[in-house]
N, C-alpha and C positions, 0 to 999 in steps of 0.2 A: 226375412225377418217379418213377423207378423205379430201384431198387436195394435195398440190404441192411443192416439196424440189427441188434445183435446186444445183446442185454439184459442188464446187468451190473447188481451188485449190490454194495454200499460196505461193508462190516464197519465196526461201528468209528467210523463217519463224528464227526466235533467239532462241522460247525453246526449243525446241523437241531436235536439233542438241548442242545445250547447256547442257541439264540433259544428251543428249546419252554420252557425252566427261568424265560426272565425273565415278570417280573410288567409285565401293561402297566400304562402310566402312573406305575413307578416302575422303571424301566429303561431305558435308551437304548443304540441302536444306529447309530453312525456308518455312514454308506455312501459312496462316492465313483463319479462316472461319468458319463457315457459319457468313456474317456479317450482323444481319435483317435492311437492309434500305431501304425496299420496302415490305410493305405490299399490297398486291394485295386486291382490292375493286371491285366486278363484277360489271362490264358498266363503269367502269372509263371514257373509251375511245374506241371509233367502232374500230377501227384496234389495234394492238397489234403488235410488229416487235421485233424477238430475235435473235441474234447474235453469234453464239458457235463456236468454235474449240475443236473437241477429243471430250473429255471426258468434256469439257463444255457445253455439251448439258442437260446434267442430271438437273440443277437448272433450266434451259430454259424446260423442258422436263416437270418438275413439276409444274412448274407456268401454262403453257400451259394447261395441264391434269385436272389440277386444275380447270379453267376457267372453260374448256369444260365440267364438273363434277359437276357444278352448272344447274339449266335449269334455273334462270333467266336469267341467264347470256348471252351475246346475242353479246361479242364481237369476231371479225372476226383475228385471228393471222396468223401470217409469220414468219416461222422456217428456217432461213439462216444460216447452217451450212457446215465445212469442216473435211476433214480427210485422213490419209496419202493415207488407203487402202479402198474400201468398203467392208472388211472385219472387219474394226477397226469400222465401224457406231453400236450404241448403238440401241437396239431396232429396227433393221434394218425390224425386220420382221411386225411390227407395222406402220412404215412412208411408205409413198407411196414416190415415190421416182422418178425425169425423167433426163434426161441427159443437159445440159446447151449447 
C-alpha cells in the first residue's frame, strides 16, 4: 500500500489522561462493540476519509485493507490518524508515513 499519513497531534485530549488517573482494581471502565452499522460495499464512493486516535486505527485499518483486497474495487482512501508517540502507531511498518 502506498500513499500519504500526515501526523497530527490532540491538545487537550479527555481519555487518555482520564483512564491514566483510575486506580486499577478500584475503577471500572464500561466499553461497548464491535457495533455492525456500516457495512462496506466496494465503489460505494471514489474517496473514502477515516478518522482514528491510538488504538482506533485497527477498525479504520480493516475497512481500508479490506477495500484495497477487493480488485473491483477502485475506491481512493485517506487514513487521518494520531498518537502520543510514533512509537504507539500500529503497523507502523506497513503506512508510509510524512511529517505535517
Amino acid at each position: 500500500m502506498s500513499g500519504q499519513a500526515t501526523k497530527l497531534t490532540v491538545q487537550d485530549g479527555k481519555l487518555t489522561p482520564y483512564m491514566s488517573s483510575l486506580t486499577p482494581g478500584q475503577s471500572h471502565m464500561l466499553f461497548k462493540g464491535p457495533i455492525p452499522k456500516f457495512k462496506y460495499e466496494a465503489n460505494s464512493f471514489d474517496r473514502g476519509l477515516c478518522i482514528a486516535g491510538g488504538s482506533g486505527i485497527t477498525p479504520m485499518w480493516q475497512l481500508i485493507t479490506h477495500s484495497l483486497d477487493l480488485p473491483e474495487d477502485k475506491t481512493k482512501w485517506t487514513l487521518v490518524f494520531s498518537n502520543v508517540t510514533d512509537k504507539d502507531i500500529c503497523e507502523s511498518s506497513t503506512l508510509t508515513l510524512t511529517d505535517a
